[in-house]
N, C-alpha and C positions, 0 to 999 in steps of 0.2 A: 519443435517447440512452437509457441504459439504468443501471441502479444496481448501483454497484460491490458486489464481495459480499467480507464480512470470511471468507476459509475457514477458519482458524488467527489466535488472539489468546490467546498463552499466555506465562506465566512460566518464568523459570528461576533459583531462589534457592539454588543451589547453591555458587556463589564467593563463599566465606568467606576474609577475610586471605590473595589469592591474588596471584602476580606476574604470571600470564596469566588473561584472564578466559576460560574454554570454555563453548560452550553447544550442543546441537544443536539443527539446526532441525527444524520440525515435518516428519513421516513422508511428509507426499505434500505434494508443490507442483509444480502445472501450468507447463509450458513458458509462458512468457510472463509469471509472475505476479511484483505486482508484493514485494518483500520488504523489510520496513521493520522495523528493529530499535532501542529503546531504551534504555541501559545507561546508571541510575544508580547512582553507585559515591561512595563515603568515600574518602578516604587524608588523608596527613598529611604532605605531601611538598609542598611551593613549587615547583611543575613546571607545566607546561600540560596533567595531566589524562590519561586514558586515549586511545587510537587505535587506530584501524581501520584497516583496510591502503586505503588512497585507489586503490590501482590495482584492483582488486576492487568496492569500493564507493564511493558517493556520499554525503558526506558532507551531512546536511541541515540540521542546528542542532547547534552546540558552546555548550556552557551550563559554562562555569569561570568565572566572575567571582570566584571565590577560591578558586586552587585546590588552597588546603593542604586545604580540607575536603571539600565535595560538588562535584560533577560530575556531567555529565550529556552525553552524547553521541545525534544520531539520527541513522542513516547507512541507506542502502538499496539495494539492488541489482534490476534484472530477471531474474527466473531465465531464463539461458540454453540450458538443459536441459530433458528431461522426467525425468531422474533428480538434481535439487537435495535431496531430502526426504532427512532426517537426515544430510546432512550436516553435520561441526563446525567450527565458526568460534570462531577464537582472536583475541581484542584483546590490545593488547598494553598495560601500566602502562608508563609512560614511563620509568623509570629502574631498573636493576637492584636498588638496595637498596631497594626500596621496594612494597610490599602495596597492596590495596584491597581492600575486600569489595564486591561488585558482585549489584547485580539486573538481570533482564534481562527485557527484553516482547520480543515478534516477530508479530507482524502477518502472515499472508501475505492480500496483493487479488489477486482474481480480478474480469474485466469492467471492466478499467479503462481507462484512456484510453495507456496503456502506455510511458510515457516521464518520465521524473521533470526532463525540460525544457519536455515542455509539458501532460500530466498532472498538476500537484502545486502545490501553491502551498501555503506558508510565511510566518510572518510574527515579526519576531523574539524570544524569549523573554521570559519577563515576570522578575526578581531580584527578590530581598528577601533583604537583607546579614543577616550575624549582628546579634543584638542589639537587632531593631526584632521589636516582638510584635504583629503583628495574627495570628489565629488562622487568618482566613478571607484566601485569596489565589485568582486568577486566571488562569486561560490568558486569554492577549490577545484581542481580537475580530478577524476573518479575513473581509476581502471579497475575491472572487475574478472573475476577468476574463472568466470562461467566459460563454456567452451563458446567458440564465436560463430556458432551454428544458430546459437539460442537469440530467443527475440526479450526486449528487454525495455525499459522504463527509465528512464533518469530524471530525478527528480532537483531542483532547487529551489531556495528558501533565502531570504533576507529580512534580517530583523533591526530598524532605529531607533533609539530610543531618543527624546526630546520634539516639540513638534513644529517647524514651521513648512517644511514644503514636502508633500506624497513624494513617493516614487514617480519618478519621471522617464526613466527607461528600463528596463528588462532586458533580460538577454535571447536574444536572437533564436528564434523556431519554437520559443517556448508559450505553450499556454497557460496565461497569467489572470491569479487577484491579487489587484495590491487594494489595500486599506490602510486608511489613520483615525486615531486619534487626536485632536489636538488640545492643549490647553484644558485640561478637563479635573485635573488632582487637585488635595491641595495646595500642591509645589508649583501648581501651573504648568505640569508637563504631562506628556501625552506620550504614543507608541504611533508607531508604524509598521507593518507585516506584508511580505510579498512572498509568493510562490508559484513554483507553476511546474509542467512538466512537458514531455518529450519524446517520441523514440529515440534508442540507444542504437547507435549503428556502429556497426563494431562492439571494439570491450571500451574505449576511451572516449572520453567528453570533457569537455571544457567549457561552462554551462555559457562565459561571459561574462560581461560588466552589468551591473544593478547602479544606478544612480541620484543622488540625492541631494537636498543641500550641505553644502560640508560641517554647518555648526553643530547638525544631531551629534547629538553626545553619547558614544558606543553605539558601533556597529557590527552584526555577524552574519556571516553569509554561508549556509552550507550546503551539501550535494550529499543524496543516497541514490541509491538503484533499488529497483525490483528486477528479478528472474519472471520470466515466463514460464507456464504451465506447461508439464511434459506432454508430449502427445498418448491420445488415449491407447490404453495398454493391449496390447491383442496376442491371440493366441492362433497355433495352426491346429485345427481340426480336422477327422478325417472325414468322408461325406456321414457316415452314419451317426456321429454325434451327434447332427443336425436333429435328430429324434428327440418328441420331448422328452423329459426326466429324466435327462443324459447328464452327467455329473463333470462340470467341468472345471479343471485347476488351471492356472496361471501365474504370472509373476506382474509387478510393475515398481515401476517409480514413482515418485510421490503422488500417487491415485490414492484415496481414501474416500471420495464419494460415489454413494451408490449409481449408477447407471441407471438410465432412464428407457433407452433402447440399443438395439445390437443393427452391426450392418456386417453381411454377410459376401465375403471375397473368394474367386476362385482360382485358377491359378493364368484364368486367360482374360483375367478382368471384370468377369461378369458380375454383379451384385447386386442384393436387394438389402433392402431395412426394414424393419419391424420395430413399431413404439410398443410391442407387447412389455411391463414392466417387468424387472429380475427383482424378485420379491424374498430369496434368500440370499444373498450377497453376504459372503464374510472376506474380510479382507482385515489381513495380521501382516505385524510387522515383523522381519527379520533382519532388520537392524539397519540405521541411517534412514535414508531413504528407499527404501527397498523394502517391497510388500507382496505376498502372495494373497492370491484369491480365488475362491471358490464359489460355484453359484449352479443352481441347475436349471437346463434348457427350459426355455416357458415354451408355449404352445406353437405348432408348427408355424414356420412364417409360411404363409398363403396369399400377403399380401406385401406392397412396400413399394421400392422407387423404381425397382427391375421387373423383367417382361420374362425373364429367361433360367431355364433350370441350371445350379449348379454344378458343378462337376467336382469330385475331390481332387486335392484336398482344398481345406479351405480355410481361410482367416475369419476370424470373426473378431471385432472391433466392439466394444463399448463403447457408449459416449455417453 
């Protein structure tokens, strides 16, 4: 396995007292990646809280336990594109007469295990009502089902709603944005958003204390994971495959993108690579995670990172 990589983890504090929240996302995001956004928002409305369009994205953790005040939504999508980058996503406030001033995080993962069914794990938000003042609150602790071979992500989030002091501490090894609002609605109240993320060592984490001043009114703090991408799929061949127009099958794990080049193993080490491109790739699913694929040899490698003839049999690796 391999460790997910954070490419984009940026803010957008721009929706002040607005009835749609807009935000773009960041400028380049790779076909496959995965896009995880957080919007905490104020209002002053007895509704159930802002929304995402559910046919579009996945909704991951809803955080209204009261939701005349702060809210807190985390919703995510696969980019299905190689052109997703800046484009604008609008949420929508739930009710026509009614505002929210909203911040907004967006995360995009690259090398992840690419499915937010069996990639992601959640666990459920941590509240703290109006009115109780501990200063210092909690993302939950998060154990995950992955085997503990696998390399991994752990992410936390806190959202206040009311505004007189930011975030003033974070939890330990994590890399953080925090932002505020303040004072800014008609109600004179405001939001505050923090996140950040981590490696996951081991299956468990316990992200720590987030700190604030105690009058914010409703607070939620939560934790998810990403999985790490499976290592690239390979197959044993015997030396004469190596031929081109050689018709080769395989199996893999969550692999669905086409390979760019092949690096070629023998049984005593030796190996070379080749960026020649595989320009028939099919790869089908048979169920879960689990996918076979076919593709046939391109032109003989004559060139790459090795000096030395192979010997059968031999691996050959996509990547």
């Amino acid at each position: 396995m391999s460790l997910p990589t954070v490419q984009s983890h940026v803010a957008d504090i721009t929706n002040v007292d607005v009835n749609t929240i807009s935000f773009d996302l960041p400028a380049s995001i790779p076909l496959g990646a995965g896009i995880i956004c957080l919007i905490g928002a104020w209002d002053d409305d007895d509704s159930t809280g802002i929304s995402e369009d559910d046919t579009i994205w996945t909704r991951l953790d809803t955080a209204a336990n009261n939701p005349s005040s702060a809210d807190a939504i985390v919703f995510a999508r696969v980019a299905g594109t190689a052109n997703e980058g800046g484009t604008t996503v609008l949420v929508d406030v739930d009710s026509s007469n009614r505002t929210a001033t909203a911040i907004v995080h967006v995360f995009v993962i690259t090398n992840w295990w690419g499915s937010f069914e069996t990639g992601f794990a959640t666990v459920p938000h941590f509240y703290i009502a109006n009115a109780v003042t501990p200063k210092e609150y909690s993302s939950p602790a998060i154990t995950v089902s992955w085997p503990s071979s696998d390399q991994h992500l752990v992410f936390a989030w806190a959202v206040a709603g009311r505004a007189n002091v930011a975030f003033t501490a974070t939890p330990a090894g994590y890399t953080t944005l925090t932002n505020n609002i303040s004072s800014v609605t008609s109600s004179n109240r405001g939001i505050n958003t923090a996140s950040g993320y981590k490696e996951l060592s081991g299956l468990t984490d316990d992200p720590g204390n987030w700190s604030n001043d105690e009058t914010f009114i409703d607070r939620y703090a939560g934790t998810f994971a990403i999985r790490g991408a499976s290592t690239a799929p390979t197959v044993t061949i015997a030396n004469g495959d190596l031929e081109p127009g050689k018709a080769i099958t395989g199996t893999a794990s969550n692999f669905t993108s086409a390979p760019t080049a092949l690096t070629a193993t023998d049984a005593d080490s030796n190996s070379i690579s080749s960026a020649s491109e595989i320009t028939d790739l099919v790869v089908t699913s048979t169920g879960g995670d689990s996918y076979s694929f076919t593709f046939t040899m391109p032109a003989r490698i004559t060139s790459g990172t090795g000096t030395t003839l192979l010997r059968g049999p031999v691996t050959l690796e996509l990547t």
